[in-house]
C-alpha positions in Angstrom: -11.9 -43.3 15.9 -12.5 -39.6 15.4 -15.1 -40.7 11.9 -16.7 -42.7 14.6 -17.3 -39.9 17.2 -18.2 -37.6 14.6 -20.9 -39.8 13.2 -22.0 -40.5 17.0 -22.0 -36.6 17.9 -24.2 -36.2 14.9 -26.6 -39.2 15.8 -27.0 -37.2 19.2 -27.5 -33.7 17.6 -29.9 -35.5 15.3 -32.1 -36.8 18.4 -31.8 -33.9 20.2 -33.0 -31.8 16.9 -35.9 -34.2 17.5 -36.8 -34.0 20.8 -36.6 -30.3 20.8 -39.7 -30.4 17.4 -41.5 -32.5 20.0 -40.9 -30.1 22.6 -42.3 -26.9 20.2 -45.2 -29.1 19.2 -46.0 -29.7 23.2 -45.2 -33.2 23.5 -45.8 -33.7 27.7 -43.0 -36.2 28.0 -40.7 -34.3 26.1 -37.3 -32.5 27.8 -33.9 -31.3 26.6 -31.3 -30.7 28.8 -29.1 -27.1 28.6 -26.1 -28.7 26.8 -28.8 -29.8 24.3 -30.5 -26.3 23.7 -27.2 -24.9 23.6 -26.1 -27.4 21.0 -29.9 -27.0 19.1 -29.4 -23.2 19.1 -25.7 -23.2 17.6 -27.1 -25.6 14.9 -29.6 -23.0 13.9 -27.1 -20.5 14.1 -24.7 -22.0 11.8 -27.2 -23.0 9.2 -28.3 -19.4 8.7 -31.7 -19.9 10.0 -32.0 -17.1 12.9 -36.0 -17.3 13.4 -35.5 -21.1 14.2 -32.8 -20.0 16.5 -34.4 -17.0 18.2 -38.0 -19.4 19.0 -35.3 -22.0 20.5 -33.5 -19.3 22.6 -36.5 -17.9 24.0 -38.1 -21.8 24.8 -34.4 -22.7 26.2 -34.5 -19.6 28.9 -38.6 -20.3 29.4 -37.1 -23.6 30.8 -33.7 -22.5 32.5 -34.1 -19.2 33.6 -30.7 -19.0 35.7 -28.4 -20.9 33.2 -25.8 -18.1 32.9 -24.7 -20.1 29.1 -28.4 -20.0 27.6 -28.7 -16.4 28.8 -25.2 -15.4 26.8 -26.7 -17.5 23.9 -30.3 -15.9 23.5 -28.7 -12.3 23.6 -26.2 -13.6 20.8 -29.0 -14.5 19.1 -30.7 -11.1 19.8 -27.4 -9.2 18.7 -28.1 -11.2 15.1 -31.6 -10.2 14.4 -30.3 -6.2 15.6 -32.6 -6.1 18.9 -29.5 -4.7 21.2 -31.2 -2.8 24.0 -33.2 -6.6 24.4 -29.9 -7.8 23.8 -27.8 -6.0 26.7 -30.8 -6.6 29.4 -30.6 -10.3 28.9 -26.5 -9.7 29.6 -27.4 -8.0 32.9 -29.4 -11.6 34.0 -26.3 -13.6 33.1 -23.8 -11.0 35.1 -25.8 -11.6 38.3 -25.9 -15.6 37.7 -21.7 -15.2 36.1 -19.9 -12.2 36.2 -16.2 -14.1 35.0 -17.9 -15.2 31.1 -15.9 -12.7 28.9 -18.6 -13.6 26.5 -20.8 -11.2 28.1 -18.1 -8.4 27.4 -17.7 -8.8 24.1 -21.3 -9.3 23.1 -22.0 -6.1 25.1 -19.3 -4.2 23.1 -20.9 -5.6 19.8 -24.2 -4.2 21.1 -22.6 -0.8 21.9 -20.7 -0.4 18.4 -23.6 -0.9 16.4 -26.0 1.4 18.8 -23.2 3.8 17.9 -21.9 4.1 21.3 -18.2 3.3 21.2 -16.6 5.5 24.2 -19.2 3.1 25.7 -17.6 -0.3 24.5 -14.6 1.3 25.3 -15.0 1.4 29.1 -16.7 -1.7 29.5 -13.8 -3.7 28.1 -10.7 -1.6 29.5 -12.5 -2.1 33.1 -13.5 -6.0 31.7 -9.4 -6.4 31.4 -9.0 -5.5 35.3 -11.1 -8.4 35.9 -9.1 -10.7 33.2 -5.9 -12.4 32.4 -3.7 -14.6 30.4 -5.4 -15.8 27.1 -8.9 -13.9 27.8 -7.0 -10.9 28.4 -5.8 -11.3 25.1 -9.1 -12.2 23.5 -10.1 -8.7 25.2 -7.7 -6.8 23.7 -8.2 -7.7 20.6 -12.0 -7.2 20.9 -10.2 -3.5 22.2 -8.3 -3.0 19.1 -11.2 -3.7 16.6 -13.6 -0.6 18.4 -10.6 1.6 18.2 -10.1 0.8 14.9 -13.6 1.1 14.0 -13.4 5.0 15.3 -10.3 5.3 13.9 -7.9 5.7 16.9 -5.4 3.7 15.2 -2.8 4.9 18.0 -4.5 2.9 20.8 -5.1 -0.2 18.1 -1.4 -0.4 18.1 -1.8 0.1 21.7 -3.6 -3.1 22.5 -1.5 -5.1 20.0 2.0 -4.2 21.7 -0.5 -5.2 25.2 -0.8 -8.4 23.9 2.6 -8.9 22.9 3.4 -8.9 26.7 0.9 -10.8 28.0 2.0 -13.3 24.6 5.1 -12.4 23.0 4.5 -15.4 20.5 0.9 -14.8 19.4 0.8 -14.9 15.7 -2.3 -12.8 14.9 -0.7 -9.6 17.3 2.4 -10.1 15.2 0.9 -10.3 11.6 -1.2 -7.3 12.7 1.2 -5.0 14.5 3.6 -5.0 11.5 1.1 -3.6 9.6 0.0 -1.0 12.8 3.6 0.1 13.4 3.8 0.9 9.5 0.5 3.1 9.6 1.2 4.9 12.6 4.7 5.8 12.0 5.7 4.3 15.4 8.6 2.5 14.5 10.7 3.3 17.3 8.5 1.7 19.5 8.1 -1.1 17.2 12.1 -1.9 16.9 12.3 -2.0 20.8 9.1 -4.2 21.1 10.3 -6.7 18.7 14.0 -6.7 19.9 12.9 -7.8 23.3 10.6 -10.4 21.9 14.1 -11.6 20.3 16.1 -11.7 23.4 13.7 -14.1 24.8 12.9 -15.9 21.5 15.3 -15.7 19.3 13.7 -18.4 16.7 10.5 -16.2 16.3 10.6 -15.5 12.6 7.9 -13.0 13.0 9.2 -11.4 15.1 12.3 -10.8 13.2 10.4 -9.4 10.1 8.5 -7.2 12.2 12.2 -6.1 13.2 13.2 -5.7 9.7 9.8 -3.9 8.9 10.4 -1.3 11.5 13.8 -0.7 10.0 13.1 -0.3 7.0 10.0 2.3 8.1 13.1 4.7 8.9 15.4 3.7 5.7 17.4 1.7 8.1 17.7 -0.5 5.1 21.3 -2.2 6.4 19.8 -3.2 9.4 16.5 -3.9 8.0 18.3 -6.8 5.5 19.9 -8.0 8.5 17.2 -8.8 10.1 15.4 -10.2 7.0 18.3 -12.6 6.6 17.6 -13.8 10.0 14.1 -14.1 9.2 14.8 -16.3 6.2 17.5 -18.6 8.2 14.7 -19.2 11.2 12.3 -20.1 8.1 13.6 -20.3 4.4 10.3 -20.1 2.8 8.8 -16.5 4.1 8.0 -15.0 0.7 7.2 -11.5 2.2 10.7 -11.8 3.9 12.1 -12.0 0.4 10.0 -9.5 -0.9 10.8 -6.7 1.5 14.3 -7.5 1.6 14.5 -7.0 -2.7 12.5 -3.4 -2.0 15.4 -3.2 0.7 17.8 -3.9 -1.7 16.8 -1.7 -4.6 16.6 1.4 -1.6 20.5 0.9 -1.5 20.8 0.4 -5.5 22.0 -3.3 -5.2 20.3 -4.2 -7.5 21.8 -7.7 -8.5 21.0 -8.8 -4.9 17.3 -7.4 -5.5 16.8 -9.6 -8.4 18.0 -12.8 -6.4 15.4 -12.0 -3.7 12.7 -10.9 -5.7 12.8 -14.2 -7.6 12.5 -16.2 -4.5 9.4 -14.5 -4.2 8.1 -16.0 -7.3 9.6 -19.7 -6.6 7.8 -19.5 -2.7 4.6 -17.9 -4.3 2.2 -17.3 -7.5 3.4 -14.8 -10.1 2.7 -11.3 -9.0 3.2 -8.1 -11.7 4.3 -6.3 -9.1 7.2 -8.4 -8.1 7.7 -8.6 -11.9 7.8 -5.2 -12.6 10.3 -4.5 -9.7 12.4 -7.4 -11.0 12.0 -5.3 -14.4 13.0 -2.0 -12.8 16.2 -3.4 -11.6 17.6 -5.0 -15.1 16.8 -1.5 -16.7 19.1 0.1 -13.8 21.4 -2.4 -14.9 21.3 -1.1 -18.3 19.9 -4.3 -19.1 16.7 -3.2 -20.9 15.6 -6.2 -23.4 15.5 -8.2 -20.0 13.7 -5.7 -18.2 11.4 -5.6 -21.1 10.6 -9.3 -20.9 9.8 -8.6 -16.7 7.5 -5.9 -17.9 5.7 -7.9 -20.5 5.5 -10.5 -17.6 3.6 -7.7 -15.1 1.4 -6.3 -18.1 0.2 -10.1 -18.7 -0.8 -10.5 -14.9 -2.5 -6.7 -15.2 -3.6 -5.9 -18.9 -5.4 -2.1 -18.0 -1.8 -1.2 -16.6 -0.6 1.8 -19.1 2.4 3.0 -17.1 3.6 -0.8 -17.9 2.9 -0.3 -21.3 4.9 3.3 -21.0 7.8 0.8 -19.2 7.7 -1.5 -22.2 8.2 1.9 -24.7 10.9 3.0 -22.3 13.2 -0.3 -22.8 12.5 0.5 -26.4 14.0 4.2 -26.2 17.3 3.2 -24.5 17.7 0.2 -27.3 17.4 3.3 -29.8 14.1 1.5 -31.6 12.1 4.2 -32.0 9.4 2.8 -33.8 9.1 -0.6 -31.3 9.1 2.6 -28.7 6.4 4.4 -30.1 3.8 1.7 -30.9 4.1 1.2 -26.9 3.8 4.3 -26.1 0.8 4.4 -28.1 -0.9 1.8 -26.3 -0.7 3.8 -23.0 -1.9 6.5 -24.6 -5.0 5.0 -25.8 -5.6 4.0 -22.8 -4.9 7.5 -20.7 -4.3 10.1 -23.2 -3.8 13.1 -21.2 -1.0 12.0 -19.3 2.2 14.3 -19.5 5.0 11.1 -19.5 3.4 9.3 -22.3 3.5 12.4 -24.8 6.5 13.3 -23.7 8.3 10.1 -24.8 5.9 9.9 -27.8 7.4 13.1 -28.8 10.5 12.5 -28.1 10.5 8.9 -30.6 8.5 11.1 -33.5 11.6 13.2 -33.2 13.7 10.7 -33.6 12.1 9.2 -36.6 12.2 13.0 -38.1 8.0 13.3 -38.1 8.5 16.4 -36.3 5.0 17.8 -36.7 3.8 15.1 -34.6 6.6 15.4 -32.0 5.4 18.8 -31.6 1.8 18.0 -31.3 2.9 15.2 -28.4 5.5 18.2 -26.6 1.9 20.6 -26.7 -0.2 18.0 -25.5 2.3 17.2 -22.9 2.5 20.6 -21.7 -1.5 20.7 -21.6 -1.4 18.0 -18.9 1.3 19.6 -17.3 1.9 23.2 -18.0 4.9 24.1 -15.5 7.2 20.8 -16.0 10.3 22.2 -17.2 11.5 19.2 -19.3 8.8 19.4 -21.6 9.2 23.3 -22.5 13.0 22.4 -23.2 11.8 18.9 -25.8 9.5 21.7 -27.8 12.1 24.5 -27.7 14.4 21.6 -28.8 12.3 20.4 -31.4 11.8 23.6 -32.7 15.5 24.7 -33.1 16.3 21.1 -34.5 14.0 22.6 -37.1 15.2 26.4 -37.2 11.6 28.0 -36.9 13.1 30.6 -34.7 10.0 33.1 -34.3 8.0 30.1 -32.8 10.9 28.8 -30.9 11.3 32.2 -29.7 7.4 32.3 -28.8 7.7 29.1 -26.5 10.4 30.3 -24.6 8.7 33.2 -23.9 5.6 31.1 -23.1 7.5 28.7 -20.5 9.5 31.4 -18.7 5.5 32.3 -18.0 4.1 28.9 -17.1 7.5 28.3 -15.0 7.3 31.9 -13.3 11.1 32.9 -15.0 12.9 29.5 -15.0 16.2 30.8 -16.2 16.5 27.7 -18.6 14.7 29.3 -20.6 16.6 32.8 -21.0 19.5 30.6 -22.2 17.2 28.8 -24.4 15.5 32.2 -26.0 19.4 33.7 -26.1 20.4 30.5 -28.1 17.4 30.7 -30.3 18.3 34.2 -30.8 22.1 33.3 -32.1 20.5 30.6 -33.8 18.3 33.3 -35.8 21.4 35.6 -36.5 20.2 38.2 -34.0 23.0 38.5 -32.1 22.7 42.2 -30.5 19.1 40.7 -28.9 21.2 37.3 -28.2 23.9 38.5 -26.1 21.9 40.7 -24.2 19.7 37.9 -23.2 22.8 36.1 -22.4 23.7 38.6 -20.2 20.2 38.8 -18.1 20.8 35.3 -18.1 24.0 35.2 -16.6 23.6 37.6 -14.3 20.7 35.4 -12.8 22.5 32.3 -12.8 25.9 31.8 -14.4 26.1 28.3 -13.7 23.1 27.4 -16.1 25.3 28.3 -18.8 25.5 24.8 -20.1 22.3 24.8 -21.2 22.7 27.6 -23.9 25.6 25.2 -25.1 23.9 22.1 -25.3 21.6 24.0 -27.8 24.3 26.0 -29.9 27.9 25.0 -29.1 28.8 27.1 -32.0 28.7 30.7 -29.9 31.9 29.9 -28.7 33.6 31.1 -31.5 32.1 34.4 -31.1 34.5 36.8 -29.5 31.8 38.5 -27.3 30.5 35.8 -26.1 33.9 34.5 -25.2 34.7 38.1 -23.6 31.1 38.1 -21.7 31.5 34.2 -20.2 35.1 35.1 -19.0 33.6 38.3 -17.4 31.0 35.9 -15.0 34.0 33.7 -14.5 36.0 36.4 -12.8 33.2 37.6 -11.0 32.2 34.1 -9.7 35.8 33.9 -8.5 
């Protein structure tokens, strides 16, 4: 039956198509009725042919000059081909003959926005939703949230979306969109009391739930948050964002078992995503589980080849494993593809140190330290590096240089003291010590870390036990 009326409704489009050529072409016993110019000018409209539709407009208003529907229609028409002041006189004919078609409203605002005269649109449609209610309220609103969002008043966009929510608690666009709103805006507050009394009156709204859960989790409520994911999941078991949020959730509080499980819902309910992946891969490496957190990251890099951090990832795995070599070939990927940045030449450093090509380590620990000058950890890999290798004066040389770049990190007095025992200059080394402690006696570790073997010295025995008395 419907293949029947369909064929019938084009048959009649198809003869009123024709009357309306003989019509143009001044055929005397020719006539359309509105319904058929209405029908004529939608057909032009929606196969991208807007001079066709303008010349039947203008002939459909020649002939029905107080049809309120052809009026709206001509100055839609008019809005397409950009001729808005036309456009918003024809819409003040059709208010006299109907002043209750919201069309009228929001092709006005469409006029104002692209003349550039939002506060305008504004005040047409906020008095327009005096006049209005139930579902063209809504459609009003909506119109209202688009201009505010166009002039970036994002506050009033959520606004209008938590508007509609009370006129339609269950309306799915306001609910896809105000999750999003809440999010931007920060207003999650608002958004947890919205959404809970959408719940007490529809409990089964899954949406509704998420949102819930959304909010929460905008102020790392993440307990609650996964609460109200799980509820989200039992009104419908196959909401792949509800499973994604609630593995971010998850990781937030370090359970990271239960991230995996929900993150690989995800991929069942969905395509493959690297970044679901590469989560999934973050949580087996906090698992200490790194050659399966490897095989997530290979996943990710698959789905998004230009990635170097996942590259870096891949290296990291590596690292922990003790493979140095495997490490570095990875690392070396990433840093063909981003060579200045100060985590890839730090961990390629770190694995030419391991594999004792220390010349290149300390190339990697300067080039490191030229992308990022005042990071602490890589003055302390070349200082390292350095000692590892006993070239004192230039060990000594980079200490001084990072207690500049870090503005006196006191690191790095322990460090030049322990470079100082390290080159036998022990009068120097234990007045460094000294400065050192005095500054920050707790830091002490660090000058141990590098040369346990000062214990055995006497003064430095006698000096430690001095700060200990004085800390007590």
């Amino acid at each position: 039956m419907g293949a029947a009326a369909n064929e019938n409704d084009r048959d009649e489009l198809k003869e009123w198509l024709r009357q309306y050529e003989l019509l143009q072409e001044g055929g005397v016993h020719s006539f359309l009725e509105e319904e058929a110019f209405e029908r004529v000018i939608e057909y032009f409209q929606q196969n991208q042919l807007p001079d066709k539709a303008i010349e039947a407009a203008m002939l459909a208003v020649e002939r029905y000059p107080y049809s309120s529907t052809l009026l709206i229609r001509k100055a839609d028409v008019l809005v397409v081909h950009r001729r808005y002041n036309e456009a918003l006189r024809i819409l003040d004919q059709a208010e006299i003959l109907d002043s209750r078609d919201i069309n009228i409203f929001i092709l006005r605002t469409d006029a104002y926005l692209a003349l550039d005269k939002p506060e305008k649109a504004v005040a047409l449609l906020e008095k327009a939703l005096e006049q209005f209610d139930g579902e063209e309220k809504v459609e009003l609103l909506f119109e209202l949230a688009d201009v505010y969002d166009d002039y970036e008043d994002f506050d009033k966009v959520f606004d209008c979306l938590r508007e509609v929510l009370t006129v339609d608690p269950l309306n799915e666009e306001a609910l896809y969109k105000i999750c999003f709103w809440t999010d931007f805006t920060g207003r999650n507050e608002e958004g947890i009391r919205l959404h809970q009394q959408i719940i007490d009156e529809h409990p089964f709204s899954e949406l509704a739930w998420f949102n819930l859960g959304a909010a929460y989790q905008g102020l790392k409520l993440y307990e609650k948050a996964i609460d109200a994911y799980k509820y989200t999941i039992a009104i419908e078991d196959k909401f792949d964002y509800a499973y994604r949020n609630l593995g971010d959730a998850y990781i937030r509080l370090h359970r990271y078992k239960d991230a995996i499980e929900a993150l690989e819902k995800v991929h069942e309910l969905a395509k493959p995503e690297d970044v679901i992946y590469e989560a999934i891969g973050y949580c087996y490496e906090k698992l200490k589980q790194p050659a399966i957190a490897r095989l997530q990251y290979r996943k990710a890099s698959h789905l998004r080849k230009d990635d170097s951090r996942l590259f870096y990832k891949i290296a990291c795995t590596y690292y922990t494993e003790g493979q140095w070599s495997a490490a570095y070939k990875q690392v070396e990927v990433a840093l063909r593809m981003f060579r200045n940045d100060y985590d890839f030449q730090l961990l390629a450093g770190q694995c030419c140190e391991q594999l004792s090509r220390i010349q290149e380590a300390i190339e990697h620990y300067l080039l490191a330290l030229k992308a990022k000058p005042k990071k602490t950890g890589g003055w302390e890999s070349l200082i390292h590096c350095l000692y590892g290798e006993k070239a004192w004066e230039e060990a000594l040389q980079q200490a001084d240089l990072a207690l500049r770049a870090t503005k006196g990190k006191i690191v790095f007095l322990y460090y030049k003291a322990a470079v100082l025992f390290g080159a036998e200059r022990n009068k120097e080394a234990l007045v460094q010590l000294e400065e050192a402690l005095e500054k920050d006696p707790r830091q002490v570790k660090k000058i141990l870390s590098l040369r346990p073997a000062i214990l055995q010295l006497s003064q430095v025995v006698d000096l430690l036990a001095k700060f200990k008395r004085k800390r007590r």
